[in-house]
C-alpha positions as CSV (number, residue, x, y, z in Angstrom):
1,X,0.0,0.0,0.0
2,X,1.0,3.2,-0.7
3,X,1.8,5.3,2.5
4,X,1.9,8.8,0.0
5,X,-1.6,7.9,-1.0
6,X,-2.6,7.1,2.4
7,X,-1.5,10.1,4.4
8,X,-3.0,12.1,1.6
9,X,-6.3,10.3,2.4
10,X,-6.2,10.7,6.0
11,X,-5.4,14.0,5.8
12,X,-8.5,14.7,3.6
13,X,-10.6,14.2,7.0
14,X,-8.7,17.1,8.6
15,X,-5.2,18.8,9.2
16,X,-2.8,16.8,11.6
17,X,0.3,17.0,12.5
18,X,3.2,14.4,11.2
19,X,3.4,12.2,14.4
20,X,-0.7,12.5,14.1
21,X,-0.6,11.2,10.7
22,X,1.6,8.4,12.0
23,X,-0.6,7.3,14.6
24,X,-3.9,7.7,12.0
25,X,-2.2,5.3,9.6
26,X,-1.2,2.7,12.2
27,X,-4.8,2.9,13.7
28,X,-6.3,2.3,10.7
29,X,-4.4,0.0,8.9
30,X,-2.5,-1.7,11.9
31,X,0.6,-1.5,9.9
32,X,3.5,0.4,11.3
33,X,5.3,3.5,9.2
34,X,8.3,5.2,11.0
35,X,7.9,8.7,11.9
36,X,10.7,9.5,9.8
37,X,9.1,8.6,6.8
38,X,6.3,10.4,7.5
39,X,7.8,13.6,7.5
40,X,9.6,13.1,4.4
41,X,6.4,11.9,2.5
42,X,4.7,15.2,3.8
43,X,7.9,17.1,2.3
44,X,7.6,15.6,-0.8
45,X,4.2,15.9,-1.2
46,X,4.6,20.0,-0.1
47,X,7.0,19.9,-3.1
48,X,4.6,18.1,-5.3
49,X,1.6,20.8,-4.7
50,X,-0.6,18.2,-2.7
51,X,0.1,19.4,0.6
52,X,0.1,22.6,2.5
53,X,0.4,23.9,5.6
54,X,-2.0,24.5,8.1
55,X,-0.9,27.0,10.6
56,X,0.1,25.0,13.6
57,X,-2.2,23.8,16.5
58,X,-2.2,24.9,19.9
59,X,1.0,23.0,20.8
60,X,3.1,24.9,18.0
61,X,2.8,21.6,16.1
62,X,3.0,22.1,12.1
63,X,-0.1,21.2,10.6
64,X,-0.7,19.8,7.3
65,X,-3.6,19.9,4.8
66,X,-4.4,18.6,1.2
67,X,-4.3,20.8,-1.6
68,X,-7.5,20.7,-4.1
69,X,-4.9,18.7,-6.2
70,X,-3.8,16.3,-3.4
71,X,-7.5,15.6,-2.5
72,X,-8.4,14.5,-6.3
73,X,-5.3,12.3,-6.0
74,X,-6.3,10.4,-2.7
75,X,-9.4,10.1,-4.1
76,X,-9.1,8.9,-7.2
77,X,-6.1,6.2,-5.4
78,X,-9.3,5.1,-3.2
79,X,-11.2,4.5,-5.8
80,X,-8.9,2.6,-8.5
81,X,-8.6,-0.9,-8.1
82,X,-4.7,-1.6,-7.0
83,X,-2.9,-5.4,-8.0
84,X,0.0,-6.7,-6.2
85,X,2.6,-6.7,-9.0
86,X,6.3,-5.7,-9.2
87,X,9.2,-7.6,-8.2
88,X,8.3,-10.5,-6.1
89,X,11.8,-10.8,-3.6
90,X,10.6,-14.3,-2.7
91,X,10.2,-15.8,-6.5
92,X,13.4,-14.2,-7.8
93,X,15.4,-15.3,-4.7
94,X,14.3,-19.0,-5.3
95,X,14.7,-18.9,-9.0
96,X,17.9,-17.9,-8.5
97,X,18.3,-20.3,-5.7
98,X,17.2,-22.9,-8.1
99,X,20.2,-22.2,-10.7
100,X,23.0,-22.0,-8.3
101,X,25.2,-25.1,-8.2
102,X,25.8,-26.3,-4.6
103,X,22.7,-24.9,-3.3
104,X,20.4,-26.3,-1.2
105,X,16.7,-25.3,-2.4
106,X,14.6,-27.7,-0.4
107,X,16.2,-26.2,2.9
108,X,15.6,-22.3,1.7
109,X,11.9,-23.7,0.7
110,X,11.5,-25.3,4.1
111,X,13.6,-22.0,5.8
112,X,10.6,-20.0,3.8
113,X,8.1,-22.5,4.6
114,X,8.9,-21.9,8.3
115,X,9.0,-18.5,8.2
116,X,5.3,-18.4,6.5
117,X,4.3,-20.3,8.9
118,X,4.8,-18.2,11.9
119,X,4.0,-15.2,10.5
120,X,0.5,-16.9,10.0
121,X,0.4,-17.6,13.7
122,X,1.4,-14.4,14.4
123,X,-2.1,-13.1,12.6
124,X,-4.1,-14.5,15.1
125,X,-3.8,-11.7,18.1
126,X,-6.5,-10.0,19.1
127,X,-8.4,-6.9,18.3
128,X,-8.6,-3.7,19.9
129,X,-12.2,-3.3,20.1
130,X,-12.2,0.4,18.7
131,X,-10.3,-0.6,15.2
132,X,-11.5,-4.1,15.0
133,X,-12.6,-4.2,11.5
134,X,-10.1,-2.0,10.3
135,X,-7.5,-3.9,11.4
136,X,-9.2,-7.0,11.1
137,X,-9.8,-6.3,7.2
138,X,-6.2,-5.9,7.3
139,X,-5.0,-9.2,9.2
140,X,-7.8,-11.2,7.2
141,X,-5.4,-10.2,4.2
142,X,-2.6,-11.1,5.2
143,X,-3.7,-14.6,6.4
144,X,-5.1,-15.1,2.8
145,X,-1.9,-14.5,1.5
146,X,0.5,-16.2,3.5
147,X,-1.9,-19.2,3.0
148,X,-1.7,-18.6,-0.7
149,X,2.0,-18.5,-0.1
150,X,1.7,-21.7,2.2
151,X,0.2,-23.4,-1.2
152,X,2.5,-21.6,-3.8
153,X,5.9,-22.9,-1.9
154,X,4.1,-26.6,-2.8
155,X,3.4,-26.0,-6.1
156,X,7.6,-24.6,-6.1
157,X,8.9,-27.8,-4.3
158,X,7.5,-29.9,-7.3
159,X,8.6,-27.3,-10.1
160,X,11.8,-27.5,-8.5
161,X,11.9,-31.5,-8.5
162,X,14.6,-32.5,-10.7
163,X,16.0,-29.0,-11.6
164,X,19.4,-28.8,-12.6
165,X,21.6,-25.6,-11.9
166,X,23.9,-24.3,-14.1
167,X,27.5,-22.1,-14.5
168,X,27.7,-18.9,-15.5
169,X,27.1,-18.3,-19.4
170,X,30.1,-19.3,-21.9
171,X,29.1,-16.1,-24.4
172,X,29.5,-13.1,-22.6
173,X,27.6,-9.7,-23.0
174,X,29.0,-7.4,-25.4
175,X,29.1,-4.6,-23.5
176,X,30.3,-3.9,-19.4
177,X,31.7,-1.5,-17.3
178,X,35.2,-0.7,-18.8
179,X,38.4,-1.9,-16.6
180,X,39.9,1.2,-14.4
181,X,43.3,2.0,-15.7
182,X,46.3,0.6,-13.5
183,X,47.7,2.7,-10.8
């Protein structure tokens, strides 16, 4: 998910402050976002035209408001349908995994397997009663996907069955980072 777009949403309910904005996304997503990052997405979006500020509140806190131009934005994020695609660190790293001589695959499948595993476990904590459904939309997610994971590292063990690494490429690419001359 997009923090940008999601501070920009937030913020179309009213001004806050960046530590605000913080706390907002965590309470409504149950995802964490450091504080840092925050601030830097509010600076870029100031530099972008879709923030402004506010004044400050009564705490000498800066506030921060959309812009007409940041408002269309979060709205139009909200209501355009987003897909999980990009690189996928998992696939590449066992592809890879898959075409190194000497390595062992079925241990970084079942080092994977494991680490699904409890990160599934770890989606069964409770709610706080004041953001259930937020966060529970938000866990309920999650679960599906690490199951889907759960079934996709299956469906790798018996792709991988049988797959044969290989060296490094006899024909080399034409072109390369030229050699530094000698001291």
């Amino acid at each position: 998910m997009s923090v940008r777009q999601s501070l920009l949403a937030i913020l179309d309910r009213g001004a806050c402050y960046g530590s605000q904005l913080r706390a907002e996304y965590e309470r409504r997503t149950g995802a964490a976002v450091n504080v840092g990052q925050v601030y830097t997405t509010l600076e870029r979006l100031e530099r972008d035209g879709l923030v402004e500020g506010a004044g400050v509140d009564d705490e000498a806190r800066v506030l921060w408001r959309p812009t007409d131009a940041g408002r269309l934005e979060a709205r139009s994020w909200l209501a355009t349908a987003s897909l999980a695609e990009g690189r996928d660190d998992v696939a590449l790293k066992i592809a890879l995994a898959v075409t190194l001589p000497e390595t062992d695959v079925e241990a970084v499948l079942s080092a994977q397997r494991d680490a699904v595993r409890a990160a599934l476990a770890a989606t069964d904590v409770e709610d706080d009663p004041e953001d259930a459904v937020a966060v529970a939309i938000v866990r309920a997610a999650r679960r599906a996907r690490l199951e889907a994971d759960l079934r996709w590292l299956d469906e790798v063990a018996r792709l991988t069955a049988g797959a044969e690494p290989f060296d490094l490429a006899v024909e080399r690419p034409r072109r390369g980072r030229p050699a530094r001359s000698a001291l």
